[in-house]
C-alpha positions, 0 to 999 in steps of 0.5 A: 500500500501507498502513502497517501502523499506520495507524487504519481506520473500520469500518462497519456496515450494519444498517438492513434489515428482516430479513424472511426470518428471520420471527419472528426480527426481528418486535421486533429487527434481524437482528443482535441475533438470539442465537446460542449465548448470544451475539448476531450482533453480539456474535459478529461484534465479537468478532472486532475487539476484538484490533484495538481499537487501529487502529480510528478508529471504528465507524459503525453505520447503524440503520433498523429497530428503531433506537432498540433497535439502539442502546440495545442497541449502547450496553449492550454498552459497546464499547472503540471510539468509535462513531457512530450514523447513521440511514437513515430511507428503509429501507423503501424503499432499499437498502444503498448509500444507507445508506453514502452517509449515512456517506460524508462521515464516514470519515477514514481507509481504511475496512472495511465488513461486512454486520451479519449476515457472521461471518468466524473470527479469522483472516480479520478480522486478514488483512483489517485486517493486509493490505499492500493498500488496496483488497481483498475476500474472494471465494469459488469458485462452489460450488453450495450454499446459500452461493451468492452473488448478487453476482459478480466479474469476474476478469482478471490476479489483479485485480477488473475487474468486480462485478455481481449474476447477471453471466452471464460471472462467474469467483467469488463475493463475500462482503465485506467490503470494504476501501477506501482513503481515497483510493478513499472519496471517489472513491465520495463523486463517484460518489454525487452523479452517480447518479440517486436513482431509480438509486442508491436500491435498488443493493445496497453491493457492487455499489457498492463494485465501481465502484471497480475502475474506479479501481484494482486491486482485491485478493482472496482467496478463502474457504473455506466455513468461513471464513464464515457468514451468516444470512438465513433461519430454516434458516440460523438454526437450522443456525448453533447446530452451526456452528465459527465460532459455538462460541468460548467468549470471553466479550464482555466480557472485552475492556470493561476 
C-alpha cells in the first residue's frame, strides 16, 4: 500500500489515428475533438487539476497530428510539468509500444488513461486517493454499446487474468490503470523479452494485465455513468446530452 502523499506520473496515450470518428480527426487527434465548448482533453484534465499537487508529471505520447497535439497541449498552459514523447511507428503499432517509449521515464507509481476515457470527479480522486498500488476500474458485462473488448479474469476479489474476447471472462475493463513503481519496471523486463513482431500491435491493457502475474491486482467496478468514451461519430454526437460532459468549470480557472 501507498502513502497517501506520495507524487504519481500520469500518462497519456494519444498517438492513434482516430479513424472511426471520420471527419472528426481528418486535421486533429481524437482528443482535441470539442465537446460542449470544451475539448476531450480539456474535459478529461479537468478532472486532475484538484490533484495538481501529487502529480510528478504528465507524459503525453503524440503520433498523429503531433506537432498540433502539442502546440495545442502547450496553449492550454497546464499547472503540471509535462513531457512530450513521440511514437513515430503509429501507423503501424499499437498502444503498448507507445508506453514502452515512456517506460524508462516514470519515477514514481504511475496512472495511465486512454486520451479519449472521461471518468466524473469522483472516480479520478478514488483512483489517485486509493490505499492500493496496483488497481483498475472494471465494469459488469452489460450488453450495450459500452461493451468492452478487453476482459478480466476474476478469482478471490483479485485480477488473475486480462485478455481481449477471453471466452471464460467474469467483467469488463475500462482503465485506467494504476501501477506501482515497483510493478513499472517489472513491465520495463517484460518489454525487452517480447518479440517486436509480438509486442508491436498488443493493445496497453492487455499489457498492463501481465502484471497480475506479479501481484494482486485491485478493482472496482463502474457504473455506466461513471464513464464515457468516444470512438465513433454516434458516440460523438450522443456525448453533447451526456452528465459527465455538462460541468460548467471553466479550464482555466485552475492556470493561476
Amino acid at each position: 500500500m501507498v502513502a497517501h502523499h506520495k507524487k504519481i506520473d500520469l500518462v497519456i496515450p494519444c498517438a492513434g489515428m482516430g479513424t472511426r470518428l471520420g471527419y472528426l480527426t481528418k486535421f486533429v487527434t481524437k482528443n482535441m475533438v470539442v465537446i460542449n465548448d470544451k475539448s476531450i482533453i480539456e474535459h478529461q484534465l479537468d478532472k486532475f487539476l484538484v490533484h495538481k499537487k501529487k502529480i510528478n508529471k504528465i507524459h503525453f505520447i503524440l503520433g498523429y497530428r503531433a506537432p498540433i497535439l502539442k502546440s495545442y497541449i502547450k496553449k492550454l498552459k497546464l499547472p503540471f510539468k509535462i513531457k512530450f514523447h513521440i511514437n513515430k511507428k503509429y501507423k503501424t503499432t499499437g498502444c503498448a509500444y507507445s508506453f514502452s517509449l515512456v517506460l524508462k521515464y516514470l519515477k514514481y507509481d504511475t496512472l495511465i488513461i486512454n486520451s479519449d476515457l472521461i471518468l466524473n470527479q469522483k472516480k479520478i480522486s478514488n483512483i489517485i486517493n486509493s490505499k492500493f498500488n496496483n488497481f483498475v476500474y472494471l465494469r459488469k458485462p452489460l450488453a450495450n454499446k459500452k461493451t468492452r473488448l478487453v476482459k478480466a479474469k476474476i478469482y478471490k476479489n483479485k485480477v488473475v487474468n486480462i485478455d481481449i474476447n477471453k471466452n471464460s471472462f467474469d467483467l469488463d475493463v475500462v482503465g485506467p490503470f494504476k501501477i506501482s513503481l515497483r510493478l513499472v519496471n517489472k513491465l520495463r523486463l517484460i518489454y525487452k523479452s517480447l518479440k517486436n513482431n509480438e509486442f508491436s500491435k498488443i493493445s496497453c491493457y492487455v499489457f498492463f494485465g501481465k502484471i497480475t502475474r506479479y501481484t494482486n491486482l485491485s478493482y472496482q467496478i463502474l457504473r455506466d455513468s461513471d464513464w464515457y468514451e468516444i470512438n465513433t461519430v454516434k458516440e460523438y454526437k450522443e456525448s453533447f446530452k451526456e452528465k459527465i460532459f455538462l460541468s460548467n468549470n471553466k479550464f482555466n480557472k485552475y492556470q493561476n
